[in-house]
LUMDREN-485621 format. One record per atom (N, C-alpha, C, O, CB): residue in one letter; x, y, z. Coordinates in pm, whole numbers, plus 50000, padded with zeros to 5 digits. Glycine has a CB too. Example, Ala and Ser with C-alpha at 12.3 -4.5 7.8 and 13.67 -1.06 7.14 Angstrom:
# residues 2
A513194943150780A512304955050780A513204967050780A514244966850846A511314955350905S512854977550708S513674989450714S512905000350787S513415011450804S514084994050572
***
This chain:
# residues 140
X287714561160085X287904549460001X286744539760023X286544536160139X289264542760030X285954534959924X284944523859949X285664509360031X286854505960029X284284519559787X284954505060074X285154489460159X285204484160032X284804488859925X283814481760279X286024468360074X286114459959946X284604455359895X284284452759779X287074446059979X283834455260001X282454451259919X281884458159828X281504454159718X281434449859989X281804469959879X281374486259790X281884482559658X281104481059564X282294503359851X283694480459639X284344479859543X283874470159435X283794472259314X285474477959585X283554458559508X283394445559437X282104450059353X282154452359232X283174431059546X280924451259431X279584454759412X279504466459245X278704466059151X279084463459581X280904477259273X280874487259163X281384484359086X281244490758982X281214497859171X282234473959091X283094468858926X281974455758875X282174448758776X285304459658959X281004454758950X280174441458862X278704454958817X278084451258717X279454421359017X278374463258852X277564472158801X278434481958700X277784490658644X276844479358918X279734481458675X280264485658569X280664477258452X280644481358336X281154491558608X280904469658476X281124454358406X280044450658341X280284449358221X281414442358502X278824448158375X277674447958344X277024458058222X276694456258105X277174449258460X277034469658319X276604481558223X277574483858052X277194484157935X276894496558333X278794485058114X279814484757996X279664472757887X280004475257772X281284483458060X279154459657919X278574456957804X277234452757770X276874441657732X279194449857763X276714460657785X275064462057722X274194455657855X272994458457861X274724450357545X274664448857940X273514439458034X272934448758121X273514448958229X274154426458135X272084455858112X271624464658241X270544458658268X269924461358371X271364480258229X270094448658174X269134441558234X269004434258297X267894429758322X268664438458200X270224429458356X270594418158492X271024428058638X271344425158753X272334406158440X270804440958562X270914450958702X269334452158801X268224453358750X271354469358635X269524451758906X267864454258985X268034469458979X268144474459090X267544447259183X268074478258871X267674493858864X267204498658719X267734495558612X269004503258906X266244505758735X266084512258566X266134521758554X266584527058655X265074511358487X265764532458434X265584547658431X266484554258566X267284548558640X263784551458442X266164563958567X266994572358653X267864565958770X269034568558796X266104581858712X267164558558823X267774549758920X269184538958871X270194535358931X266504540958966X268634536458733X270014532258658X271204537058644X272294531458649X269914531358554X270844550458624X271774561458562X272604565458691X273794567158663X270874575558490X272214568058874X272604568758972X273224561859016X274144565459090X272064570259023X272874543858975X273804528959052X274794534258975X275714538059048X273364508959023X275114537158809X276504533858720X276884546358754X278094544358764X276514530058543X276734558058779X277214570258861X277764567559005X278814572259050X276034580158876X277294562959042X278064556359177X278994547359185X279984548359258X277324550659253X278704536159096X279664528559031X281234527858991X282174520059008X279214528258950X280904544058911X282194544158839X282714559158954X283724565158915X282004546858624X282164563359059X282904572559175X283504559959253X284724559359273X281734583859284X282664550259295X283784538559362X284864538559333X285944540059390X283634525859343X284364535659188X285914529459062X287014540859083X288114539559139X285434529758835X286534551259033X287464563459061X288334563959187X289554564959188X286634575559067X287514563159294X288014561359380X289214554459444X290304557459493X287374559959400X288364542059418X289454530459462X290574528659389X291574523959443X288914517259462X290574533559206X291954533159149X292834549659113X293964550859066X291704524159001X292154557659142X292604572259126X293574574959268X293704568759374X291114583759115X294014584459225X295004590059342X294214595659470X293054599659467X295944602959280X294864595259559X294524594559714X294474608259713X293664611759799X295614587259831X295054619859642X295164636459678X295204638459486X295254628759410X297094643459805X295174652659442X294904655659347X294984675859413X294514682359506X293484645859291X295794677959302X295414697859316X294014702059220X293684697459110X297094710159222X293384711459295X292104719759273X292654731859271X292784736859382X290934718759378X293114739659157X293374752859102X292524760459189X291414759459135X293074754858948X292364769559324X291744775459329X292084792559271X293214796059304X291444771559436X291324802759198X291904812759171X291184819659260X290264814259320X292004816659043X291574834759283X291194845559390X291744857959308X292904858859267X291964843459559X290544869059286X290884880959217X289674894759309X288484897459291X290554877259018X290674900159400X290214917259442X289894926759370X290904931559317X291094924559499X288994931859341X288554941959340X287934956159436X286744958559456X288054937459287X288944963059478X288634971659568X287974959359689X288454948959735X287554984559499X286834965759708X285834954459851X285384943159818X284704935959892X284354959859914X285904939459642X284964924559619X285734919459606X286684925459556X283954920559518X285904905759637X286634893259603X285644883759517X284424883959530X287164885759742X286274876359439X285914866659348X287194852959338X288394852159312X285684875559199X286324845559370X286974833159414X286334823059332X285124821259322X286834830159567X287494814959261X287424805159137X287454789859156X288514783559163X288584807959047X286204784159163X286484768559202X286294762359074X285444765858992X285434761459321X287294750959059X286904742558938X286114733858960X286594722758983X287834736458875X284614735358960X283724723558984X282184732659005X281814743358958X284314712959138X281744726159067X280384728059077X280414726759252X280614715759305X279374715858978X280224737659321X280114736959530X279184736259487X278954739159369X280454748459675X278154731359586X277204730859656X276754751559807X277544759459859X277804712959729X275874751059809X276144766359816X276324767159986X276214778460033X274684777159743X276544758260061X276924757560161X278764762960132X279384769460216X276444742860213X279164759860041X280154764360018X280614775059993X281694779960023X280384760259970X279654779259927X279764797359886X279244808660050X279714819860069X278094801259712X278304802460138X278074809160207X279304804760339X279424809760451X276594808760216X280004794760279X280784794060372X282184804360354X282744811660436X281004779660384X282434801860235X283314813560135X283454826460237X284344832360299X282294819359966X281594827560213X281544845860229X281244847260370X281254859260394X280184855360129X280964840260482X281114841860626X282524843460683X282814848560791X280534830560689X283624836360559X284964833660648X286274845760581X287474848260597X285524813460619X284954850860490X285704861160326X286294880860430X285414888760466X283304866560125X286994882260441X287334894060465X286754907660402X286984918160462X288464893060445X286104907760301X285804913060178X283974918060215X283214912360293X286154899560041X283704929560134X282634936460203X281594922960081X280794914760127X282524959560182X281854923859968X281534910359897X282314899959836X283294902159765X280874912659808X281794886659870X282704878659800X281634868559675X280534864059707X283624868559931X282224866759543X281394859559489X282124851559426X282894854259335X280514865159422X281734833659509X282314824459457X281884819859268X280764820259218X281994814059568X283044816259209X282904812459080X282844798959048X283384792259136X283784817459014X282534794258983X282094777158979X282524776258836X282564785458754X280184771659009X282814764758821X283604761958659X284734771158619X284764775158503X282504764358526X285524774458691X286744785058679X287754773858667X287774764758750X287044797158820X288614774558559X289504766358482X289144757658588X289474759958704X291104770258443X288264744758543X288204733858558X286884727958586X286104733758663X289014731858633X286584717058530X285354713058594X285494700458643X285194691258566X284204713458511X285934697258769X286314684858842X284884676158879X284914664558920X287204689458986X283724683358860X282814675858952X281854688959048X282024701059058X283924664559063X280814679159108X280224684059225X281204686059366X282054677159370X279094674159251X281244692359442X281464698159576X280344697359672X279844707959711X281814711759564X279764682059728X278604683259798X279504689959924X280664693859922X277654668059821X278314690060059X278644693160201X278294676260242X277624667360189X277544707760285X279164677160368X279524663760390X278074657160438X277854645360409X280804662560505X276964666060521X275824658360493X274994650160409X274144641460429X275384662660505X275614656760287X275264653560140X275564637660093X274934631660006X276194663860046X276284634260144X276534619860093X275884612960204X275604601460171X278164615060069X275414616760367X274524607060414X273024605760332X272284595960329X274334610560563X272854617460274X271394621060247X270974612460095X269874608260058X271234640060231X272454611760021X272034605359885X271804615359778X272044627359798X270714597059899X271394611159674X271244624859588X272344619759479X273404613559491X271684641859682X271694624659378X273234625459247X274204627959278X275204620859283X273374634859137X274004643359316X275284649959291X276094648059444X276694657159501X275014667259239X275964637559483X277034630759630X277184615759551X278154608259553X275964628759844X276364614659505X276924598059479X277494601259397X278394593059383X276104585159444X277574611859297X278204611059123X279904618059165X280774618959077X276954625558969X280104621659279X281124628859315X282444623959304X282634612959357X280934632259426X283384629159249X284754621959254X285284627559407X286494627059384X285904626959108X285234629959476X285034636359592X285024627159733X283864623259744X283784643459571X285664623059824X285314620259937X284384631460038X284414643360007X286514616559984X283664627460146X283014635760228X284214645860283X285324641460315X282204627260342X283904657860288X285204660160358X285984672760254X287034678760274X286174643560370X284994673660137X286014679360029X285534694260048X286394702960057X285864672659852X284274697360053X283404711960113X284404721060183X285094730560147X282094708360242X284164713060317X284704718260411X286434719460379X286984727360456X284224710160532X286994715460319X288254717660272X288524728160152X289604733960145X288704705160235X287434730560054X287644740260003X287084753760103X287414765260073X287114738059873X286564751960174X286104765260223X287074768260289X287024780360310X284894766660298X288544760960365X289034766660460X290374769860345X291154779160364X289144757460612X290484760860228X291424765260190X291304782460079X292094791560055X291934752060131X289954779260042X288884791759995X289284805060092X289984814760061X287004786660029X288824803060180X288874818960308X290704822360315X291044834060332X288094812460545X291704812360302X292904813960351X293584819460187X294794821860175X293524798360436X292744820660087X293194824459972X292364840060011X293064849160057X292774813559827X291464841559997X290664857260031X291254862360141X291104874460157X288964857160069X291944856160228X292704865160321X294094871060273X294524881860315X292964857360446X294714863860191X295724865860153X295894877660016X296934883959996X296114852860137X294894878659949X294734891659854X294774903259875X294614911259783X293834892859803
***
């Protein structure tokens, strides 16, 4: 959950943006596009639900497994998949009924980057699909 400052800070860079003033924002071009991406993950944040279900699907084939995330991992995720995968191959699927977002690794949001700031995602979400990921490939 953002601190109340975080919060405050993302509803006046959404407030702003939402009606036309981006020119009282200190960001332009791309850098624009990253503050109101961050902005509105605060927002999300701070007024969206605390937990939410992620459909994961899982389908065997003889030695392959194929495993269905709704979103976009990051491939720390997939190699985490297939280190923890029982399966002679496993190949994670991305956009499988659903597209929730990016799946950074929790380094990912110290480091910055779009796709951690644009995340509906707390740190923490990776590593949770991978363990809940491997405990679905074990179970097939």
């Amino acid at each position: 959950m953002p601190t109340a400052e975080e919060a405050a800070r993302a509803e006046k860079i959404v407030e702003l943006h939402n009606a036309g003033r981006d020119a009282e924002l200190p960001f332009a071009g791309m850098e624009l596009t990253t503050a109101v991406a961050e902005a509105l993950r605060m927002k999300h944040l701070k007024d969206g639900p605390e937990t939410f279900p992620l459909p994961l699907s899982g389908v065997r084939v003889g030695p392959v497994a194929f495993l269905g995330i709704p979103g976009e991992p990051f491939t720390g995720i997939g190699r985490g998949l297939k280190d923890g995968s029982p399966f002679a191959m496993t190949l994670p699927c991305c956009l499988t009924n659903g597209a929730e977002g990016y799946y950074p690794m929790k380094e990912a949001y110290d480091e910055g980057g779009y796709e951690a700031r644009s995340s509906n995602f707390k740190a923490g979400i990776a590593e949770l699909l991978i363990d809940e990921g491997v405990k679905l490939l074990k179970s097939l």
